[in-house]
C-alpha positions in Angstrom: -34.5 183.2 -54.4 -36.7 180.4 -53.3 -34.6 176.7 -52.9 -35.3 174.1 -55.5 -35.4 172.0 -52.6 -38.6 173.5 -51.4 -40.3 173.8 -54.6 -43.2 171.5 -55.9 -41.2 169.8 -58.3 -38.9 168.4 -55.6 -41.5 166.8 -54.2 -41.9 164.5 -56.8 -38.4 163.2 -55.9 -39.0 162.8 -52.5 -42.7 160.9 -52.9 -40.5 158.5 -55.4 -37.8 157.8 -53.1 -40.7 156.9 -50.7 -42.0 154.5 -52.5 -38.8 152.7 -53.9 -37.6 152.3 -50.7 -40.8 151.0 -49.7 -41.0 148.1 -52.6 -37.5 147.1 -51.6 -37.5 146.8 -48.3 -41.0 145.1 -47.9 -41.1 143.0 -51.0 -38.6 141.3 -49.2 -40.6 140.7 -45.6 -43.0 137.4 -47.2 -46.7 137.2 -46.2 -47.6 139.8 -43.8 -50.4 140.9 -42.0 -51.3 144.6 -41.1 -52.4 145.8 -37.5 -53.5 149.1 -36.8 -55.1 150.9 -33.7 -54.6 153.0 -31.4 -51.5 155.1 -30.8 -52.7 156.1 -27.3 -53.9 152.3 -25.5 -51.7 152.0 -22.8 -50.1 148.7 -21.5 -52.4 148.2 -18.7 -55.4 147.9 -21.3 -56.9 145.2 -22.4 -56.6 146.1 -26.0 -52.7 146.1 -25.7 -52.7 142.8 -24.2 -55.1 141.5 -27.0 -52.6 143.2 -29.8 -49.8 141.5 -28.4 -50.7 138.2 -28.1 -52.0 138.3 -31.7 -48.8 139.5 -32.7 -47.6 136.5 -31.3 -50.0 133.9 -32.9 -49.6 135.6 -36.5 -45.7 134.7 -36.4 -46.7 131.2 -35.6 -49.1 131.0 -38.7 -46.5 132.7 -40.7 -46.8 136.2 -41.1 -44.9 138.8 -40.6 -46.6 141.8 -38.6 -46.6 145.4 -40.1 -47.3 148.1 -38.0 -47.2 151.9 -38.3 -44.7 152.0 -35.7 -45.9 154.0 -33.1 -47.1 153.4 -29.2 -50.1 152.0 -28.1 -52.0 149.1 -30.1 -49.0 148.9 -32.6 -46.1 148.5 -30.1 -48.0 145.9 -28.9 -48.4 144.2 -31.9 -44.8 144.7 -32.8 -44.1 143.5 -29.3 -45.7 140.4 -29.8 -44.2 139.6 -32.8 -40.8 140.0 -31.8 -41.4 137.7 -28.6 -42.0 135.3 -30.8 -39.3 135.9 -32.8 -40.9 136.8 -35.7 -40.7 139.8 -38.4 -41.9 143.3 -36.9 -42.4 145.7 -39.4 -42.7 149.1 -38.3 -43.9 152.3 -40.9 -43.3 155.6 -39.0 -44.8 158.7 -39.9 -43.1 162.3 -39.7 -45.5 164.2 -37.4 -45.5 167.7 -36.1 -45.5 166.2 -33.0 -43.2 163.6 -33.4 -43.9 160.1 -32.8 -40.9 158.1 -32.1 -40.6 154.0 -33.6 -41.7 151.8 -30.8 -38.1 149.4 -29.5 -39.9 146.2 -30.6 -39.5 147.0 -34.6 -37.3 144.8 -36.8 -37.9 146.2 -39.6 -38.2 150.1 -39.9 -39.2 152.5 -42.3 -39.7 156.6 -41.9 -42.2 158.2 -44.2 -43.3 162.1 -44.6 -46.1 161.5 -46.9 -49.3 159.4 -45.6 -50.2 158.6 -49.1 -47.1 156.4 -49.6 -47.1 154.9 -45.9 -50.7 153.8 -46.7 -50.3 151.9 -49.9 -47.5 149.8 -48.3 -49.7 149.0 -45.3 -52.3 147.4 -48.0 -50.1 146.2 -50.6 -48.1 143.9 -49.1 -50.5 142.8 -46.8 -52.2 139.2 -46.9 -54.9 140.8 -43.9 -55.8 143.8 -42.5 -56.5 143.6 -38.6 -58.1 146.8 -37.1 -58.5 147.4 -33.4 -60.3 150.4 -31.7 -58.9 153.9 -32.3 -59.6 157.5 -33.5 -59.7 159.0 -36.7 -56.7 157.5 -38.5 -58.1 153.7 -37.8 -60.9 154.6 -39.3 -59.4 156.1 -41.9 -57.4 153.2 -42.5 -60.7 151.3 -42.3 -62.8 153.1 -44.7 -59.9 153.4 -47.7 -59.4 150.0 -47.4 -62.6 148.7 -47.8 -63.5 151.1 -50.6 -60.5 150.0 -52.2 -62.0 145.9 -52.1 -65.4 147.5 -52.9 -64.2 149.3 -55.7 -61.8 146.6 -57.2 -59.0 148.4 -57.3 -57.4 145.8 -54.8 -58.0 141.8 -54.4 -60.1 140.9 -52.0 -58.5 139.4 -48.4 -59.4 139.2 -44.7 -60.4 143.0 -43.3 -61.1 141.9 -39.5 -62.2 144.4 -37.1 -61.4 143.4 -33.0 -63.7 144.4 -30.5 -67.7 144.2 -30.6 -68.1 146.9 -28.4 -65.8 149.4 -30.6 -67.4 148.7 -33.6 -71.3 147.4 -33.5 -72.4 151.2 -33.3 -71.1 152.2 -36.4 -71.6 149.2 -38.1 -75.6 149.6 -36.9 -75.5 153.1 -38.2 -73.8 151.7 -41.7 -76.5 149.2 -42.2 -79.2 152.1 -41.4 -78.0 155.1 -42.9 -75.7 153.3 -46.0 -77.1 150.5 -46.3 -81.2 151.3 -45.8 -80.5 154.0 -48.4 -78.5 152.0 -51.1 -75.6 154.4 -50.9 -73.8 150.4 -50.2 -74.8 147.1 -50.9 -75.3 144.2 -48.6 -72.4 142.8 -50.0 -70.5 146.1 -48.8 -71.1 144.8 -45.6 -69.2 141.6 -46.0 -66.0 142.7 -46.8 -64.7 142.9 -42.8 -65.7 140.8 -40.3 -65.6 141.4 -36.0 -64.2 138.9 -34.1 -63.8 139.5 -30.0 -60.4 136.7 -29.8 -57.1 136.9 -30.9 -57.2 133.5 -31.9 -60.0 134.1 -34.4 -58.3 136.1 -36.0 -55.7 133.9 -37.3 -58.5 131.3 -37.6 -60.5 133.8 -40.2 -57.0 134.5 -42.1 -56.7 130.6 -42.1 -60.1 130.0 -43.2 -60.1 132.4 -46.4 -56.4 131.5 -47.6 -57.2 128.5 -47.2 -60.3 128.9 -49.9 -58.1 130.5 -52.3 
C-alpha cells in the first residue's frame, strides 16, 4: 500500500507549509532587494566582487538583501550584506545535487518547490537586481518581467548588471520580439542595464523616490 505521505494530496500540505513559512518569516525582513546570478562565479571574478560590494551599498540605503542562497553571485551578495551588517536573506532550494546555504546568510529559508521560492523572491522585493548566469537567471528574468508586463505585479526597479552579459539578447529582443510586435516598446522599459554597483542603488533611489 502506497504512503499517504507520498501521495498527490500530500503535496498540497507541503506546498502550504512552504508558503506560510515564507510570509512569516519575510514579512518580517522590511524593504528588501533581490539579487540573483550565478551559482558558479568564483571569488576571483569580477562579478563576485561587483555582487558584494552592492550587497554592501543596498544595506546602507536600507534594504535588506535576499538571495537564493547558494555560491557564486549570491554568496557574494549575502557576503556583502552581512559586512555591512545588514539583513542577508538567503532562499535555498532542495536540489538533486545538493546546494548547501552560503555561511554569510542571516536569514534562512529551505524550499523543495521552485514555484514557492520564486514568488517570495518577487513579492517581498522593493527591486530585482540580476547579474550574469545560466538558465535559472534568466528564468528569473523572463517571469518577472512578464509578471510587470502582464500586471499581475506593481511595477519596481528590474536592473540587469553587466553590458557585456546582456546587450546580445537584448539586441535580439528588440529584433526578433520587438520588430515583430510579439512585445511592445514599452516591454523594453521595464529593466534597465547599469555596469556600477553604485547605479544600482542610484536607479532604486531614483524610482522610489518618484513614487
Amino acid at each position: 500500500m502506497q504512503d499517504f505521505t507520498q501521495e498527490e494530496p500530500w503535496r498540497v500540505f507541503r506546498i502550504m507549509a512552504e508558503f506560510v513559512e515564507g510570509f512569516e518569516t519575510l514579512s518580517r525582513i522590511g524593504p528588501a532587494v533581490t539579487v540573483f546570478g550565478s551559482a558558479r562565479i568564483h571569488p576571483d571574478d569580477p562579478l563576485y566582487q561587483a555582487a558584494e560590494d552592492t550587497g554592501v551599498l543596498l544595506v546602507g540605503a536600507g534594504y535588506a538583501v535576499m538571495t537564493g542562497g547558494g555560491p557564486g553571485i549570491m554568496e557574494a551578495a549575502n557576503k556583502g550584506a552581512n559586512r555591512a551588517g545588514g539583513e542577508s536573506v538567503g532562499l535555498n532550494i532542495e536540489l538533486p545535487t545538493e546546494q548547501k546555504p552560503n555561511p554569510y546568510i542571516t536569514t534562512g529559508l529551505s524550499f523543495r518547490y521552485f514555484f514557492a521560492r520564486k514568488m517570495m523572491f518577487v513579492k517581498y522585493a522593493h527591486a530585482l537586481v540580476i547579474f550574469p548566469g545560466g538558465y535559472g537567471t534568466l528564468d528569473e528574468f523572463f517571469e518577472s518581467i512578464t509578471l510587470i508586463q502582464t500586471m499581475r505585479h506593481r511595477r519596481f526597479p528590474v536592473i540587469l548588471y553587466g553590458t557585456p552579459y546582456w546587450e546580445g539578447l537584448i539586441a535580439w529582443m528588440r529584433e526578433m520580439l520587438l520588430a515583430r510586435e510579439y512585445i511592445s516598446p514599452e516591454d523594453l522599459e521595464i529593466f534597465q542595464v547599469v555596469d556600477e554597483p553604485q547605479e544600482i542603488v542610484r536607479h532604486i533611489q531614483r524610482f522610489y523616490g518618484k513614487q
